[in-house]
C-alpha positions as CSV (number, residue, x, y, z in Angstrom):
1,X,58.4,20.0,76.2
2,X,55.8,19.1,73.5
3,X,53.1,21.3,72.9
4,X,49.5,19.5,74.1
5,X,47.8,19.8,70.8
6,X,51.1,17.4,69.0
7,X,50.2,14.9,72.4
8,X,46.6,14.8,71.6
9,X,47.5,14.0,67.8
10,X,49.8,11.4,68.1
11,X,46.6,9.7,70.9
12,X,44.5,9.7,67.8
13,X,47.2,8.4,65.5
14,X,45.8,4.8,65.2
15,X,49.3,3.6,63.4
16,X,50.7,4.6,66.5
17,X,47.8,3.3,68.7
18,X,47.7,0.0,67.6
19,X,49.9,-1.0,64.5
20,X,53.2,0.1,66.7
21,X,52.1,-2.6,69.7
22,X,50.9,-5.3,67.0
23,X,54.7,-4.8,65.5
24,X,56.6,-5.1,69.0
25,X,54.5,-8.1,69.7
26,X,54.9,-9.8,66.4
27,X,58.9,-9.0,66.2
28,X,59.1,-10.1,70.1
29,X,57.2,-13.4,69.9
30,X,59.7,-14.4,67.0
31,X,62.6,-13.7,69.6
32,X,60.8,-15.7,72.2
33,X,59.7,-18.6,69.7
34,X,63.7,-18.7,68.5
35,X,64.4,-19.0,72.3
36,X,61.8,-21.4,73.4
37,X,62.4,-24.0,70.4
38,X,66.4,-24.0,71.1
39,X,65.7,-25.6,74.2
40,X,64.3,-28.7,72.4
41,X,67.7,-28.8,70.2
42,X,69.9,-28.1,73.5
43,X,68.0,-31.1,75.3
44,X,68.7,-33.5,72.2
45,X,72.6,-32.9,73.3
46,X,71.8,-33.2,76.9
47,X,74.0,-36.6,77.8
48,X,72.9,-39.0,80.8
49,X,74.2,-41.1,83.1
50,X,76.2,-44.1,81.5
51,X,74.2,-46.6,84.2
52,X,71.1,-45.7,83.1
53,X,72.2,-45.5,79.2
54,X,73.2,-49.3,80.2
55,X,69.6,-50.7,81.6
56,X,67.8,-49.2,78.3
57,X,69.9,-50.6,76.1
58,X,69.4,-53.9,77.8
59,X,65.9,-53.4,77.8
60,X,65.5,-52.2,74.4
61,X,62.3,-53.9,72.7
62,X,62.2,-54.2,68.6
63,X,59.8,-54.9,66.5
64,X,61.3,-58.3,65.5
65,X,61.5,-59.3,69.0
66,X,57.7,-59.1,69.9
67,X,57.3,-60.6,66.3
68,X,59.6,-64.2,67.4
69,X,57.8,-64.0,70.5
70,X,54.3,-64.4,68.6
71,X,55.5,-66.0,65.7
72,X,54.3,-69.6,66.9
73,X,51.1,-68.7,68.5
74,X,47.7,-69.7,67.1
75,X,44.9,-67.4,66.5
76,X,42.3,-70.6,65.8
77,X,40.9,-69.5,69.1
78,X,41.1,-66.1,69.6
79,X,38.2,-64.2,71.0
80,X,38.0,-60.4,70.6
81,X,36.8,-58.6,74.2
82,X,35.7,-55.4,74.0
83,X,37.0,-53.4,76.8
84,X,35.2,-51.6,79.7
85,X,33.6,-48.2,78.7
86,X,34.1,-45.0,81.1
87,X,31.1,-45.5,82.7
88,X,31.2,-49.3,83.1
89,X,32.5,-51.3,85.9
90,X,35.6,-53.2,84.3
91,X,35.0,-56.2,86.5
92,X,31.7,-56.8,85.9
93,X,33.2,-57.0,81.7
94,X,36.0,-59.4,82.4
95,X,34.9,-62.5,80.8
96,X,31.0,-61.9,80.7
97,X,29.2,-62.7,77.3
98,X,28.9,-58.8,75.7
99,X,25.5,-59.4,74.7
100,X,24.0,-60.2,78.9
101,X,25.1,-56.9,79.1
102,X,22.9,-55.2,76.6
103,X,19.7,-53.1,78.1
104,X,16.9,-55.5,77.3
105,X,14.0,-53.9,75.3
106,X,10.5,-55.0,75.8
């Protein structure tokens, strides 16, 4: 068995106190960091169901399709509402002139 006096030493060894643990953790969270970002390449390969492949392609939205669709339209006038703040009632904004709603100073 080891002698108490080498047990004592090696207690007091601060490599072995706290660079050994600093090592295991920094060699084992780059295991577990290699596992945990292979699930996001497995998932990429991952294939789902043909109907529901189906209905997004159908539903697919591009950039040049929400351009045709306000293409035509006229800005002349156009009227920027700000919208509700967190601790404003929305329905109280909804068409109301912004400035009624300011605190009125006296």
């Amino acid at each position: 068995m080891v002698a108490p006096a080498v047990l004592r030493a090696l207690r007091k060894n601060k490599t072995l106190r706290y660079g050994v643990p600093m090592l295991l953790l920094v060699v084992g969270g780059s295991f577990g960091l290699r596992e945990f970002s292979q699930i996001r390449y497995d998932a990429v390969t991952i294939k789902i169901d043909p109907e529901l492949e189906k209905k997004l392609k159908v539903n697919k939205i591009t950039l040049e399709s929400e351009y045709e669709k306000i293409k035509d339209s006229t800005f002349e006038n156009w009227k920027n509402i700000r919208g509700p703040r967190p601790w404003e009632d929305p329905q109280l904004l909804q068409g109301r002139n912004p400035e009624t709603l300011k605190p009125k100073t006296t």
